[in-house]
C-alpha positions, 0 to 999 in steps of 0.5 A: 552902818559902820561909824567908822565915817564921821556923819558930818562927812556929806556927799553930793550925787550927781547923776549924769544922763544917757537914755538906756545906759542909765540902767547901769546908773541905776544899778549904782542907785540900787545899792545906794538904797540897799546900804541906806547912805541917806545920812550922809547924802547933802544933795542929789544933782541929775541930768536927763533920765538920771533925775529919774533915778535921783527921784526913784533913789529919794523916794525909795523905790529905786529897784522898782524904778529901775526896772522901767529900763527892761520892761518899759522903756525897751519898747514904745520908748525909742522910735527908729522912725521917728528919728529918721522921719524927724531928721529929715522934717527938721532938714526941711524946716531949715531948707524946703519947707516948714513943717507943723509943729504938731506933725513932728516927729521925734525919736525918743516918746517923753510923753510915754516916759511920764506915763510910765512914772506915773503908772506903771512905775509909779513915783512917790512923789510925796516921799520926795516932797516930805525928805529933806535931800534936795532934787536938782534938775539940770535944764539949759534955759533957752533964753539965758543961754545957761545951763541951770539946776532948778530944785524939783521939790514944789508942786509941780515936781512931774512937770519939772521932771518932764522937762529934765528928760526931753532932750533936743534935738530928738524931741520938739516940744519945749517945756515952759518953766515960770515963764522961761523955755527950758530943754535937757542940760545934759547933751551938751554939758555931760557933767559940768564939774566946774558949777558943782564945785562952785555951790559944794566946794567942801563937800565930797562929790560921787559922780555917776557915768552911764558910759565908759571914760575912754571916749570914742570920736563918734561921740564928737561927731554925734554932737556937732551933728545934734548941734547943728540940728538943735541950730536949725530948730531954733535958729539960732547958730550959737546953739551949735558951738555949745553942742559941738564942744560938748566933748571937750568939757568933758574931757577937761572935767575928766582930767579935773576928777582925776586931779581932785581926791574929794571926787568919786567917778564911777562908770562902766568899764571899757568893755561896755557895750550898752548904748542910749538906744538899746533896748535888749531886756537883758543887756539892759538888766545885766548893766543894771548888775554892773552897776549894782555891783559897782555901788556896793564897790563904792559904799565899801570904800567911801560910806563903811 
């Protein structure tokens, strides 16, 4: 690599979720690996199925990772059924009958998604563990009513991981971390710049999208509707306001990013048409391609 860039200079990474559009971020990641910026990386932040490509980047191993998104992940992953058999158990929870927790349904198979890293994809998580770049996670805390980032550099890394990629209300269980219930962070705080300037305010910060900025108004309406289901199965009705603002914040954290020169945004273009449920082996590996490109774009104009 170039010294052109003094080596103190030390990036943050924060790796934003979004289930299958997270083939794009992993095309960024790839690239990251490929040009070897570990030097100049002080933390790596991740939310939802991004930790799992923060996780594959530090282990390097992140083209091996990525291609979960085409050969694994576009089957046994997403269930159609689940998610309308899931939604209407949980409308019955609330308003007819209960239903058995262990006859819930959900739209998204976290269990089958740790299989995959496990075996399939097999992570080292010993690589991660012996590097020094820490691997934060973001979770809300269920009891807290905060949205916090635990370090998944400890023993128990794969239970960690697991719970940074379950998000609610499209799977029931609840992942129980040193005694407090914790779910994804991610759906309801897409980015969350504010906490990230406060524990890095002299450090650049790259931010990677899995969708493009210009927003569209389903997104708004997809997230009262999650909050009101993440109220019912809980019962807990602030649940829905931290749902159904989800939009705002990040609306204003997008503004903040554009006022900010020490912040980097990378994120598919307008034109992107790959969502969180689609499972196209080749949409999926061509968003790979467009963040791959992206990232060599990136580590030219901030790392050479």
């Amino acid at each position: 690599m170039s010294d052109k860039k003094d080596p103190s200079d030390k990036f943050v990474i924060y790796f934003a979720g979004g289930t299958m559009t997270g083939s794009f971020r992993a095309g960024v990641a790839t690239a990251f690996e490929r040009h070897n910026i570990y030097s100049r990386i002080r933390a790596i932040y991740g939310a939802s199925a991004g930790i799992l490509i923060g996780a594959y980047f530090l282990a390097r191993q992140t083209p091996y990772g990525s291609s979960m998104f085409w050969e694994d992940l576009n089957k046994n992953f997403i269930s159609t059924k689940g998610f309308w058999v899931g939604t209407w158990q949980r409308f019955q929870n609330k308003f007819i009958k209960s239903v058995p927790q262990n006859k819930l349904q959900d739209a998204l198979d976290a269990d089958y998604l740790m299989n995959v890293v496990k075996d399939k994809k097999h992570l080292n998580t010993d690589r991660i563990l012996s590097q020094s770049i820490p691997l934060h996670v973001k979770l809300f805390n269920l009891e807290t009513h905060a949205v916090e980032y635990i370090e998944a550099r400890r023993p128990d890394i794969l239970e960690i991981l697991k719970a940074g990629v379950k998000p609610f209300p499209y799977v029931h269980k609840v992942p129980i971390i040193d005694g407090s219930r914790y779910i994804d962070g991610a759906i309801m705080d897409i980015i969350g710049l504010d906490f990230l300037l406060k524990l890095h305010p002299n450090s650049k910060i790259i931010i990677i999208l899995n969708s493009p900025i210009r927003r569209k108004f389903r997104n708004k309406i997809k997230n009262m509707v999650e909050g009101k289901f993440m109220s019912w199965m809980f019962d807990d009705p602030t649940l829905y306001r931290s749902y159904a603002t989800t939009e705002d914040r990040l609306k204003m954290d997008l503004k903040s990013i554009q006022n900010n020169p020490h912040i980097t945004l990378i994120a598919p273009p307008n034109n992107f048409n790959v969502r969180s449920r689609t499972t196209d082996p080749k949409m999926l590996k061509a968003a790979w391609q467009i963040g791959l490109k992206m990232g060599n774009n990136a580590v030219e104009s901030l790392f050479l």
